[in-house]
N, C-alpha and C positions, 0 to 999 in steps of 0.2 A: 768755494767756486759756485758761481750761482746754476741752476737747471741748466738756463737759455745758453752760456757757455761752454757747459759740458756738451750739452747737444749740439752745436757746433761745431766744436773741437772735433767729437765722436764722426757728425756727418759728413766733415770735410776728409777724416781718415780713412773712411768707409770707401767715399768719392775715389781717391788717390788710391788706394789697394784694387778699386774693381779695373781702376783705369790701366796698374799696371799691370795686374794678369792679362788683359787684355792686348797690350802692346808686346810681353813677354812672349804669346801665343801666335800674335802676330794675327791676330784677327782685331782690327781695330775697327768697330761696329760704331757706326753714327745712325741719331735719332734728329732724323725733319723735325724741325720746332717750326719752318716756314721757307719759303722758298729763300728767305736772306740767307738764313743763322742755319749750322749745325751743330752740335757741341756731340763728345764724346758719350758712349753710354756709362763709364765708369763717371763722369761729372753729373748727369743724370742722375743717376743711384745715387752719389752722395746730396745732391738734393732735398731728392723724396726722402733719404735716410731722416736727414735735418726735417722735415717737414712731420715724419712720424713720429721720432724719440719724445715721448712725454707730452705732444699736442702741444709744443712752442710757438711753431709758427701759425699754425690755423687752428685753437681751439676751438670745442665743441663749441656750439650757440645756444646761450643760456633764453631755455624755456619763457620763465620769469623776467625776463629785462625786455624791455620797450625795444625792439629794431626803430632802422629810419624810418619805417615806413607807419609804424604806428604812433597812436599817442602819448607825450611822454608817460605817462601813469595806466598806460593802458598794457595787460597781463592775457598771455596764453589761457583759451578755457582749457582748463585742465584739472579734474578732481584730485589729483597726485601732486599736484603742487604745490598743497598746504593742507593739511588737516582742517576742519571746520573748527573755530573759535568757539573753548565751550564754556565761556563765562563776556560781558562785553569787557572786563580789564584784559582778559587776553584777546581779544582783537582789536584794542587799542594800540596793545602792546605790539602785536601781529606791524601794524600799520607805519607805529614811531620804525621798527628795526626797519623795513621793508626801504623806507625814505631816507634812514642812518645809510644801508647798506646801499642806498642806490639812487643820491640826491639828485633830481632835476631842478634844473636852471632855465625855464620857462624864456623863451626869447619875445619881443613885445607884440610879433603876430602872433604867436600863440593864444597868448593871454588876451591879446584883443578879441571879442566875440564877434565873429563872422555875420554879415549880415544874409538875413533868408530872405529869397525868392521869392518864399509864400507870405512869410507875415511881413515883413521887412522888420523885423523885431521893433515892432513899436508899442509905446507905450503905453501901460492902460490908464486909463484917464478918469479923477474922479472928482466931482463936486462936492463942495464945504454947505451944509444944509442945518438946520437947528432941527434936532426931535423931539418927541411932547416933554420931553424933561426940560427942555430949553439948553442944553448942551451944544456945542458944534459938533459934529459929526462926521465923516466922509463915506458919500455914497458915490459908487463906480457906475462906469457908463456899460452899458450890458457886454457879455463876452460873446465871441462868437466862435464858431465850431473849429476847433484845428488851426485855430489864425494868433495863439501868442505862443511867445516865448516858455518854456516849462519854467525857468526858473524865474519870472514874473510873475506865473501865477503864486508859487512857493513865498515870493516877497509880500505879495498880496495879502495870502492869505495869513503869514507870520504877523502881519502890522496891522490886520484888522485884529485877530485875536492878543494881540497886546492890549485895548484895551479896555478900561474897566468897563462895568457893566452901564452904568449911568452915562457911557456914551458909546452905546450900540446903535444903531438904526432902527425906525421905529418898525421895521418889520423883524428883526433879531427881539427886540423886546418882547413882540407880540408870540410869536414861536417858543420862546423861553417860556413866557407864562403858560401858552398852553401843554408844553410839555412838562412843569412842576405840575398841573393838573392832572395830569394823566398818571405822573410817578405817584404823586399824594391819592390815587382810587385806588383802594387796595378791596373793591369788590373782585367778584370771581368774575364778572364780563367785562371787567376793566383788559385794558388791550395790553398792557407789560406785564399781568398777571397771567394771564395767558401763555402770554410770550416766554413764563418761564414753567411753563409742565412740559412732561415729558416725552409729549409730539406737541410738538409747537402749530402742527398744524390748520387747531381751530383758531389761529388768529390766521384772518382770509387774507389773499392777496393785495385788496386794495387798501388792508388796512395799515398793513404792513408800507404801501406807496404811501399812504398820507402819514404815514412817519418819517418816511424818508422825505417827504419837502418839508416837514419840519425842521430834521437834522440839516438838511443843505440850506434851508434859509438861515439857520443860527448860524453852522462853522465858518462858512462857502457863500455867506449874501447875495444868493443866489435868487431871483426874481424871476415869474411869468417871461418876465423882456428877455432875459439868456436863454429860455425856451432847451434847457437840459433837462430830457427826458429819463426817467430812471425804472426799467419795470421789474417786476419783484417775483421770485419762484421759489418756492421750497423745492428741497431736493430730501433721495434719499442716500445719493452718496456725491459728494462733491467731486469737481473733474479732479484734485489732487488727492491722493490719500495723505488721511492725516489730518485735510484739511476743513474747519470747520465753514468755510465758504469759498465761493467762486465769483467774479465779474467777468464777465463778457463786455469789454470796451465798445462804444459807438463807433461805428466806419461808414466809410461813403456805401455801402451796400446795407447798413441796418442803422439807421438815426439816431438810435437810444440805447443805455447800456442793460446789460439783464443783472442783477445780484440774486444770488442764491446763495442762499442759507439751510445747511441740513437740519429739517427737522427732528432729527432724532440724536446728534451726538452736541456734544456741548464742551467747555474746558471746565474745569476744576474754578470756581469763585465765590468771591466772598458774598455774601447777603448786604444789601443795601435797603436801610429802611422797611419796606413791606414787597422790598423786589427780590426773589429768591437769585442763588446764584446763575443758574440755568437763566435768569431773563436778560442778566448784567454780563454771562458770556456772550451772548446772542446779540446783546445790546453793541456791544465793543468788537463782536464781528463786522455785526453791522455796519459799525464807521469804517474798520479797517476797507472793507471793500468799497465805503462810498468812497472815500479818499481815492481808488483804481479810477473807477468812475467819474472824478473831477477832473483830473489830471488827465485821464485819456478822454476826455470829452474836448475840453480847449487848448490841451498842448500840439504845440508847431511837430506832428512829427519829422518834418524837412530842417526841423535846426540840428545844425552840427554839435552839438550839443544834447539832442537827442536819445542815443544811448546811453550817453552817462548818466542823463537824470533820469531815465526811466523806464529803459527796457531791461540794464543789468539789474542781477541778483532775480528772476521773475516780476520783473517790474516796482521792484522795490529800491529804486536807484536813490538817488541823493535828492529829489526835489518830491519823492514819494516819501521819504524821510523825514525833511523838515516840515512838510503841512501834517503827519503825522503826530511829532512831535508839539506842534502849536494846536493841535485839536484835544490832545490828551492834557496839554499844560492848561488849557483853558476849561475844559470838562470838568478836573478837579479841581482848577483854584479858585472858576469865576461861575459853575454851577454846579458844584459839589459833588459831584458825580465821578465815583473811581472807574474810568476807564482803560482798558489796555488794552491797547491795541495791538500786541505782541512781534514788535519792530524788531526787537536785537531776534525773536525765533525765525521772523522771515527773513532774517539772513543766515542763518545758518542751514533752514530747509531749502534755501537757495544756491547754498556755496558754490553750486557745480556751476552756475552761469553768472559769477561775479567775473566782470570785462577789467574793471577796471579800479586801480584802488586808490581812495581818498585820502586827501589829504588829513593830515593831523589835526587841524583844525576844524574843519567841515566834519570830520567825524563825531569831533566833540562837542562840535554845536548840535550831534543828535541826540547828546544828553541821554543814551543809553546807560550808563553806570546814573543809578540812583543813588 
């Protein structure tokens, strides 16, 4: 016999025993449910009985599962709700069971994307140009502050760094070159030579800025005309512990983002050519936070869509993921440069503010398992 029957059977006995003591007694006690209805207190009792035995009729309400009121993939913050994944095959694996045990079936407004207010999700627009190589090319029409879509920029940026080098824009050409110039000085006042001793501090602030419009003109074809400002600070302890940098996003109250990088701690890396480890940690901070920096500079924060891409996990959502993943694929394959930007770590130093969980796919297009 199943629970839901036993309980039942038991409630309804329960019901009928309190009802007859009570008629036996000759005190037959009625419970107002409204001015229509009365019922017996002994049919009452077996009710609730039914209602209690085993949690049949009103089980608890699972933490983990999407109410109506949320979105289907979207999860209770709660650090007791899953252990942190400590390898990316087990939060792969985390994510297939998660969608096994609890399939959503997306209905056509869902999946439709909502149009915003602010940007009206439009799109960004780019011109077919030849560069000094004589290649075709596509160059974009400039972005403006807070007015696209997150996951446009992420498209963006994936299909610009798709590809090869002999049809970048002649100002990615030009940035390339001068940054092989600067890796290939392996003098002591060379500026990555620097950037990898033990206070990074005598490389100065602005020198550290005209690296960074190098880096965003290569990853992020970023131009004068987008007018993203990026200003640069050493620290001597970052706002998170543990962590070797900080951004500070652009808002209507401060124009420009801040990147800070602690001078003094570094990750564990390998040596590249005449760049010690300590410059190639620093170097791969570095982007990790320009990447904050992009994405909080042009993205819609008013798209409903919003948190998913970028505020879960500490800002490490799904469209901070894949321009991640297309900076790191393109560093090492298309200018040799092992970067890492440590994406499967900021989800795990993040765990406690993951909103919402990805699908199986989207996860794996973050090419976390190497």
């Amino acid at each position: 016999m199943s629970p839901f029957r036993m309980s039942l059977i038991v409630g309804i006995c329960a019901g009928l025993l309190v009802f007859h003591v009570s008629l036996t007694s000759r005190h037959l006690t009625i419970i107002h449910i409204d001015k229509y209805r009365v019922l017996p207190r002994g049919i009452c009792m077996g009710i609730l009985s039914l209602s209690i035995i085993k949690g049949q009729i009103m089980p608890p309400i699972r933490t983990d599962k999407p109410t109506s009121r949320s979105r289907p993939n979207e999860i209770a913050r709660s650090s007791s709700r899953h252990e942190p994944p400590r390898t990316p095959h087990e939060f792969l694996y985390m994510i297939k069971e998660y969608h096994r045990a609890d399939p959503v079936k997306l209905s056509q407004d869902e999946t439709a994307p909502r149009t915003c207010k602010n940007c009206g999700n439009t799109d960004i627009k780019t011109t077919s140009v030849h560069n000094t190589l004589g290649n075709q090319v596509d160059e974009r029409t400039p972005l403006l502050f807070w007015h696209h879509q997150a996951s446009q920029l992420s498209d963006l940026t994936t299909n610009g760094l798709k590809a090869s080098r002999e049809h970048l824009t002649d100002s990615q050409l030009k940035a390339i070159d001068v940054l092989n110039g600067m890796i290939e000085d392996h003098s002591e006042q060379a500026v990555l030579q620097r950037l990898g001793h033990q206070d990074a501090r005598s490389v100065k602030g602005w020198e550290m800025e005209r690296l960074i419009i190098l880096l965003t003109t290569i990853f992020f074809q970023t131009t004068p005309w987008d007018r993203m400002e990026v200003r640069f600070d050493w620290s001597d302890q970052p706002s998170d512990p543990g962590s070797m940098g900080d951004c500070t996003c652009a808002g209507p109250d401060q124009p420009y983002a801040v990147v800070r990088l602690s001078a003094s701690e570094f990750r564990p890396f390998q040596n590249f050519r005449h760049l010690s480890g300590r410059a190639m940690s620093r170097l791969s901070t570095l982007l990790h936070e320009l990447v904050h920096a992009y994405v909080g500079y042009y993205a819609c924060p008013c798209c409903s869509s919003y948190r998913e891409d970028l505020v879960q996990l500490g800002g490490h959502g799904r469209v901070w993921q894949r321009v991640a993943r297309s900076v790191e694929r393109f560093a090492n394959d298309t200018l040799g440069l092992p970067i890492d930007l440590c994406r499967f770590e900021a989800i795990v130093n993040n765990w406690d503010d993951m909103l919402f969980w990805p699908m199986e796919d989207e996860a794996e297009g973050w090419e976390l398992v190497c």
